[in-house]
C-alpha positions as semicolon CSV with decimal commas, in nm:
position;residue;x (nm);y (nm);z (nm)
1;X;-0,297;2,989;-8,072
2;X;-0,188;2,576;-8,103
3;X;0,136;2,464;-8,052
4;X;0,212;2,153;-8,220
5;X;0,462;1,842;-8,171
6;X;0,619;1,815;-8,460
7;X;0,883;1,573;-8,375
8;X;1,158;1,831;-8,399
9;X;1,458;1,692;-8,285
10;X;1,571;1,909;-7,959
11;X;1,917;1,984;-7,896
12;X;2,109;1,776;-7,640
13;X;2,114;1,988;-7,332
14;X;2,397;2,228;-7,268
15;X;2,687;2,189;-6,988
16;X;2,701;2,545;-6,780
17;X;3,027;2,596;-6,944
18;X;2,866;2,517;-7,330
19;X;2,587;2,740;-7,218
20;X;2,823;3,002;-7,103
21;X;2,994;2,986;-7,408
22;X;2,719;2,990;-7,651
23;X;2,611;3,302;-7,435
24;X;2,936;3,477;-7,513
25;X;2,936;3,375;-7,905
26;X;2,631;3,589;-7,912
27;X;2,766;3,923;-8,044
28;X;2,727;4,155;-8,350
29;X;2,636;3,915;-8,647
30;X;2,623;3,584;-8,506
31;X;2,392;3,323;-8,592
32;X;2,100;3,342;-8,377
33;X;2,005;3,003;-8,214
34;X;1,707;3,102;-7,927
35;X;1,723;2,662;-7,866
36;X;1,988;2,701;-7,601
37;X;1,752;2,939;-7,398
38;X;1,474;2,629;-7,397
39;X;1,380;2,504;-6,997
40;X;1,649;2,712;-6,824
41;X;1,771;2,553;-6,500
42;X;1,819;2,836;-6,232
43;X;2,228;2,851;-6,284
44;X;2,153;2,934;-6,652
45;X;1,908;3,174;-6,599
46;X;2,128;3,386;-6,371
47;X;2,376;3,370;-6,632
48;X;2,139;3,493;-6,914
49;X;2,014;3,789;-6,686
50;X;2,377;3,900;-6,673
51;X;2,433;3,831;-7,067
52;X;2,110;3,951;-7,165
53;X;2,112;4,336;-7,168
54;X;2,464;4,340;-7,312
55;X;2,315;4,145;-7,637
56;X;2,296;4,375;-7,944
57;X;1,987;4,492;-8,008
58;X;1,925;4,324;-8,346
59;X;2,027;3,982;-8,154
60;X;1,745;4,011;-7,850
61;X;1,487;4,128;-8,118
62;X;1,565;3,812;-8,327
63;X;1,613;3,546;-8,054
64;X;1,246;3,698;-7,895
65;X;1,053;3,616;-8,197
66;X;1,254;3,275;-8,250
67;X;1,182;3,149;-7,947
68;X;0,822;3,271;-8,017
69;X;0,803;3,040;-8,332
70;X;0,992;2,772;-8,168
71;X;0,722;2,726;-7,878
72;X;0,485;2,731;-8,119
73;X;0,604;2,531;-8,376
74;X;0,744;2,249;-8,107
75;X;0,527;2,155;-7,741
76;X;0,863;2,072;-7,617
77;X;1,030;2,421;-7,640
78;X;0,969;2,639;-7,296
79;X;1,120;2,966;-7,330
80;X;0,907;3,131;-7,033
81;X;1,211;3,171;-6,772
82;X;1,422;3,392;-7,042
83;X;1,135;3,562;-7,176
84;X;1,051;3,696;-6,782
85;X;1,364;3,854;-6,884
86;X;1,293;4,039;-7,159
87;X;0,990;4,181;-7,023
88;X;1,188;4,439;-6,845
89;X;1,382;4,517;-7,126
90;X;1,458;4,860;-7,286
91;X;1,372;4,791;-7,586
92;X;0,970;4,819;-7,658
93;X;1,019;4,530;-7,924
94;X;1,163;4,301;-7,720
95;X;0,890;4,365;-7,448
96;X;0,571;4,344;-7,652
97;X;0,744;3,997;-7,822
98;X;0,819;3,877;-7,462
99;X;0,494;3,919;-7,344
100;X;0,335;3,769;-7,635
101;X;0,547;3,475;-7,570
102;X;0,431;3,393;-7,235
103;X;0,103;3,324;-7,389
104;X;0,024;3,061;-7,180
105;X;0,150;3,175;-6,883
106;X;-0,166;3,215;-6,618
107;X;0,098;3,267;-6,337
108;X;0,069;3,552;-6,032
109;X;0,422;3,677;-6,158
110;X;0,313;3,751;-6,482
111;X;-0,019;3,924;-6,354
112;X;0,135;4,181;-6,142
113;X;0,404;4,278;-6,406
114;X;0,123;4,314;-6,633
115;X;-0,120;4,574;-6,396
116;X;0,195;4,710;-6,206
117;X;0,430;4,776;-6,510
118;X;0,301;4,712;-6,876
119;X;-0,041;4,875;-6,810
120;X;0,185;5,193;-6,752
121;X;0,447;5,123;-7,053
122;X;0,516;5,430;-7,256
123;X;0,496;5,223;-7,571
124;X;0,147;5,179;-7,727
125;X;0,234;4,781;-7,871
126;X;0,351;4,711;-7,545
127;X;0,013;4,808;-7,367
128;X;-0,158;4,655;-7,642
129;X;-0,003;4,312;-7,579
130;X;-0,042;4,417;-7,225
131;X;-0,415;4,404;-7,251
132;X;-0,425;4,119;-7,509
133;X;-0,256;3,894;-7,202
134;X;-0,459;4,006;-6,955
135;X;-0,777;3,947;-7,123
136;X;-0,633;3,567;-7,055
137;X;-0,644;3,670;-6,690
138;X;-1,003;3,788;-6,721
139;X;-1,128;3,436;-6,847
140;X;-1,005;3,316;-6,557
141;X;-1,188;3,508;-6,357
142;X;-1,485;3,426;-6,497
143;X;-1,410;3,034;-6,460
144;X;-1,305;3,146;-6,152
145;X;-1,010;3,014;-6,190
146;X;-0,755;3,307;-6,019
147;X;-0,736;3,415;-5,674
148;X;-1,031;3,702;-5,610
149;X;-0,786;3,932;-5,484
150;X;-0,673;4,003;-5,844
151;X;-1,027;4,100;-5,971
152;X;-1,040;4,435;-5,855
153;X;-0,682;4,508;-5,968
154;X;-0,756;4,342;-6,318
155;X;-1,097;4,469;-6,349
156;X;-0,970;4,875;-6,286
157;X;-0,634;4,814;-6,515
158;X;-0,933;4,679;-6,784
159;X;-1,096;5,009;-6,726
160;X;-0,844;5,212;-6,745
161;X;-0,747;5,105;-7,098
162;X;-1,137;5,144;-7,222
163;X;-1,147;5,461;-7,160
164;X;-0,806;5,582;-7,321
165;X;-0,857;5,829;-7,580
166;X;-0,747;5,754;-7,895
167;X;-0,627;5,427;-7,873
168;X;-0,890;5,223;-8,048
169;X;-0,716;4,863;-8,061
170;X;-0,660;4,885;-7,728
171;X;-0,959;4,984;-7,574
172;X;-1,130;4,745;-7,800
173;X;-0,947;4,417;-7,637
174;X;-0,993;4,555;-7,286
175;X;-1,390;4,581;-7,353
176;X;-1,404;4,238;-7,462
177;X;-1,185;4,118;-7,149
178;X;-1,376;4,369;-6,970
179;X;-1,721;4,207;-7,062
180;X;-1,656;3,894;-6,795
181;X;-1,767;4,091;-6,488
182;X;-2,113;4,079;-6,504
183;X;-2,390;4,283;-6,303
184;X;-2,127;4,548;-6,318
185;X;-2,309;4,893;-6,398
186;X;-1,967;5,042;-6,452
187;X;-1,905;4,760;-6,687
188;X;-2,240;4,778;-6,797
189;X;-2,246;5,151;-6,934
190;X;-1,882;5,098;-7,094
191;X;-2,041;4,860;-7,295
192;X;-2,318;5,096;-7,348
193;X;-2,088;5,331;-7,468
194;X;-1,914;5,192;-7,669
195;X;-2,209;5,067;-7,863
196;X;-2,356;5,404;-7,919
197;X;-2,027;5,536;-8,027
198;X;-1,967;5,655;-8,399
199;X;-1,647;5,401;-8,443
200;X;-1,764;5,107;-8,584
201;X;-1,486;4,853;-8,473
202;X;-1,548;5,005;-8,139
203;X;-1,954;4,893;-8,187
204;X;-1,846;4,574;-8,295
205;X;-1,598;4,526;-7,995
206;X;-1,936;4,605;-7,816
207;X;-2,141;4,347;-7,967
208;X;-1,889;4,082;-7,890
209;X;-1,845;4,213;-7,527
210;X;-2,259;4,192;-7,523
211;X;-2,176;3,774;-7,627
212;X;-1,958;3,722;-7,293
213;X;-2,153;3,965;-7,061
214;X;-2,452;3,730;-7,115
215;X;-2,653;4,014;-6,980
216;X;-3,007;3,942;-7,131
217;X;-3,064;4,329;-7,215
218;X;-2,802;4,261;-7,477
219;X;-3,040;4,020;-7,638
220;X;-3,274;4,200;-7,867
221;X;-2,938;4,436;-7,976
222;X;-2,771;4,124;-8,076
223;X;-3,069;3,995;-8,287
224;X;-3,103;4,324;-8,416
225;X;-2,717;4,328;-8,553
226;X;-2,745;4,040;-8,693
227;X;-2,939;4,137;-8,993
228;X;-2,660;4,426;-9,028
229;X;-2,530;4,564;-9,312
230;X;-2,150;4,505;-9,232
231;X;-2,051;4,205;-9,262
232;X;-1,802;4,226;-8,914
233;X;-2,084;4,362;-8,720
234;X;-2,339;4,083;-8,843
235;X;-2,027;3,829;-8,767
236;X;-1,997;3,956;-8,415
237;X;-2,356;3,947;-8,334
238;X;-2,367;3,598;-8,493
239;X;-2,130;3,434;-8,289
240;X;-2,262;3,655;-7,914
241;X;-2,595;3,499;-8,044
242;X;-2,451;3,137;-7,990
243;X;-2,287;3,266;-7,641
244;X;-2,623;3,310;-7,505
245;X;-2,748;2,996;-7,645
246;X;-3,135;3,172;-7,671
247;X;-3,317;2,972;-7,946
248;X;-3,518;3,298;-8,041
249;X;-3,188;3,325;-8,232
250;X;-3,257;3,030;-8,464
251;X;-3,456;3,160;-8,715
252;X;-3,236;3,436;-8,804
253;X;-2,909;3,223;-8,804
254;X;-3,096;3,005;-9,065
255;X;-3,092;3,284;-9,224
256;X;-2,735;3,382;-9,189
257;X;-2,662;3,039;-9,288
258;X;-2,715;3,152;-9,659
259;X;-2,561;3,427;-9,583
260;X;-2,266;3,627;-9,874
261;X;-1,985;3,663;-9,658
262;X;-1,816;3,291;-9,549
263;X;-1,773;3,423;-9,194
264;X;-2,078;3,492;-9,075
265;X;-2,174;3,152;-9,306
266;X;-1,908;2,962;-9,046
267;X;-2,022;3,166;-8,740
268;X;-2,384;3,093;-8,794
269;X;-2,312;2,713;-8,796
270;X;-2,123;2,720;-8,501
271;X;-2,370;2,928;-8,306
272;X;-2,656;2,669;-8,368
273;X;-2,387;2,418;-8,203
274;X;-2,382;2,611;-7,945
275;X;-2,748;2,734;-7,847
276;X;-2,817;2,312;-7,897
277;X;-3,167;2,136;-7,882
278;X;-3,324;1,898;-8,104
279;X;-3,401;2,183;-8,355
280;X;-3,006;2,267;-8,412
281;X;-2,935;1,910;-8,417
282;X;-3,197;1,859;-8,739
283;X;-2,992;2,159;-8,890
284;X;-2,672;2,051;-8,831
285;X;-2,725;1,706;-8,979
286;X;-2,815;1,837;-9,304
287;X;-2,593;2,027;-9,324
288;X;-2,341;1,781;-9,248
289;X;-2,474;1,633;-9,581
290;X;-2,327;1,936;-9,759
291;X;-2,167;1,982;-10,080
292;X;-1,956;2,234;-9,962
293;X;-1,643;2,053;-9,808
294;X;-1,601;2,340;-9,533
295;X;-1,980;2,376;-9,483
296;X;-1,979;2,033;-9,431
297;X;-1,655;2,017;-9,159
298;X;-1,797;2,306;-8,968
299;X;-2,123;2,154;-8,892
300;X;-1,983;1,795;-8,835
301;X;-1,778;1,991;-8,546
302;X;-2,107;2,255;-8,457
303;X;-2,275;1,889;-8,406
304;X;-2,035;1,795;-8,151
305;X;-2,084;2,104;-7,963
306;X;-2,467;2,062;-7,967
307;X;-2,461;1,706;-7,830
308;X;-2,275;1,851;-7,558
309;X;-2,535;2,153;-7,481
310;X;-2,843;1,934;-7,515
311;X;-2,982;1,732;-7,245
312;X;-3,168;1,441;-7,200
313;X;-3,557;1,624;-7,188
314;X;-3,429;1,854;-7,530
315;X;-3,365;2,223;-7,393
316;X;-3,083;2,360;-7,557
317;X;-2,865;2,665;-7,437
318;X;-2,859;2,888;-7,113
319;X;-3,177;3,017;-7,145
320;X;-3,529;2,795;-7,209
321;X;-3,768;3,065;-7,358
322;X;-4,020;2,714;-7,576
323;X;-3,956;2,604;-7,865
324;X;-3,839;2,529;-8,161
C-alpha cells in the first residue's frame, strides 16, 4: 500500500473545546468528518475514548474507513492514536478496519494486541486482518528488525492460524508470514503440507512460502511449477524463482517471458531483475527496447533491480551454481 501527498489542504487544528464539540455533534445522521481525529494530542485522545463507544454504530463504521482513505490518500493524516481505539471495539467491523489502518504501525503495542487478543477474536475478518498485520511483524523478524523475544510468540500465533481447519484465507497469509523462519522443521513440514494438499490456493500459498523460505529443497519444486498449467501457480513459482536469485531459473523465465497470461509475463521480468548477472542484464535491455509500453516499463525497472544484485566479477543472485 502507498500513501501519497497530494497537497490536500489539512484542517486548522482544533481548540479542546472545538474538538469537544465536534465530538458531541457526532450523533445519529451527522456528517461524518474522521479529519478532526488526525495526530491526537493526549487531552483529545482521552476525550475520544470516552466519546467513542457511545458513537452510533453506522458513525464508527464510517469514520474507520474514512480515516483509512484519508491516510492513504494524504502522508499528512495520522489516525493511529484513535484507531488503537477502535481495536477494542464491539463491533467486528470497526476492529478488522482499525487494524487495517494501523498498517504501518511496527510498534510493541500493536504486536501484543495482535497475538494476545485478535489471534483469539471470534470474528473470522478480524483474525484475517489479524494475520495479514502480523505477517508485517514477521518481515521484521527476518530483517531482524524486532526484539527476539517476540519470535516465539509470533512464530506459534503463525502456527496456530495454519493449521485452522477450514479457514483457507487465513491459513494461507499465515504460511506465507510463516515462511520467514527458516531451518524450522515445524515450519518446514507446514510448508510441506500444504503443498501436497488438494486446495490449490493453499499449493500456491505454498509455492510462494517456498520463495521466502529460501530453503534450497524448494528449488527443483519451484522450477517444476513454473511450467504449470494454472496460470496463479506458474505466477507464484515465477516470482519465488527470482527470491532465490538461482540462474538455473533463467532459461525457463525466458520462457515465461512469452508467456499468455500478463502476470506471469510481468513476474518473469522482474524475477530476471532479481536473480541479476550479466545474462539478465542482456535480457533486460532488449527488452527495454520493447514495443509493448508495459513490457517495456517493467524491464526498465527489473534493470534497476539487477544493477543492484550484480557485482563487480558478474555473479548474480544468492546462490552461484556457473553460468549463464
Amino acid at each position: 500500500m502507498e500513501r501519497k501527498n497530494d497537497d490536500l489542504a489539512l484542517r486548522p487544528e482544533l481548540t479542546q473545546e472545538e474538538f469537544a464539540a465536534r465530538l458531541a455533534g457526532l450523533g445519529e445522521g451527522a456528517t461524518v468528518d474522521a479529519t478532526i481525529f488526525s495526530d491526537l494530542d493526549r487531552a483529545k485522545v482521552a476525550a475520544a475514548r470516552r466519546a467513542w463507544p457511545k458513537l452510533p454504530l453506522a458513525t464508527r463504521r464510517q469514520l474507520v474507513a474514512a480515516m483509512n482513505e484519508l491516510a492513504e490518500a494524504n502522508i499528512e493524516y495520522t489516525f493511529g492514536r484513535v484507531l488503537k481505539l477502535a481495536l477494542r471495539d464491539e463491533d467486528p467491523v470497526v476492529r478488522t478496519g482499525a487494524i487495517t489502518g494501523l498498517w504501518e504501525d511496527e510498534g510493541e503495542d500493536l504486536l501484543a494486541y495482535l497475538l494476545d487478543e485478535a489471534v483469539r477474536d471470534e470474528d473470522l475478518t478480524v483474525r484475517e486482518a489479524a494475520v495479514r498485520a502480523l505477517a508485517r511483524f514477521s518481515q521484521l523478524v527476518a530483517e531482524e528488525e524486532i526484539d527476539a523475544r517476540w519470535h516465539t510468540p509470533l512464530r506459534a500465533a503463525l502456527l496456530g492460524f495454519v493449521r485452522e481447519r477450514g479457514a483457507t484465507e487465513l491459513r494461507r497469509r499465515a504460511l506465507e508470514a510463516l515462511a520467514v523462519y527458516t531451518e524450522d522443521p515445524t515450519v518446514t513440514a507446514e510448508i510441506e503440507r500444504a503443498y501436497r494438499s488438494d486446495d490449490e490456493p493453499l499449493r500456491m500459498s505454498a509455492v510462494y512460502a517456498m520463495g521466502r523460505n529460501l530453503d534450497e529443497r524448494w528449488l527443483d519444486t519451484i522450477l517444476a511449477e513454473m511450467d504449470s498449467d494454472s496460470p496463479g501457480m506458474r505466477y507464484e513459482a515465477t516470482k519465488a524463482s527470482g527470491e532465490f536469485g538461482d540462474r538455473r531459473a533463467i532459461p525457463q523465465l525466458i520462457e515465461r517471458l512469452g508467456d499468455d497470461d500478463r502476470e506471469v509475463q510481468l513476474a518473469a521480468i522482474g524475477a530476471i531483475g532479481r536473480i541479476g548477472g550479466t545474462a539478465s542484464l542482456n535480457i533486460l535491455k532488449r527488452l527495454s527496447s520493447s514495443q509493448d509500453d508495459v513490457v517495456r516499463e517493467a524491464a526498465e525497472e527489473a534493470i534497476d533491480e539487477a544493477s543492484f544484485v550484480s557485482n563487480p566479477i558478474g555473479v548474480g543472485g544468492l546462490f552461484d551454481r556457473g553460468g549463464q
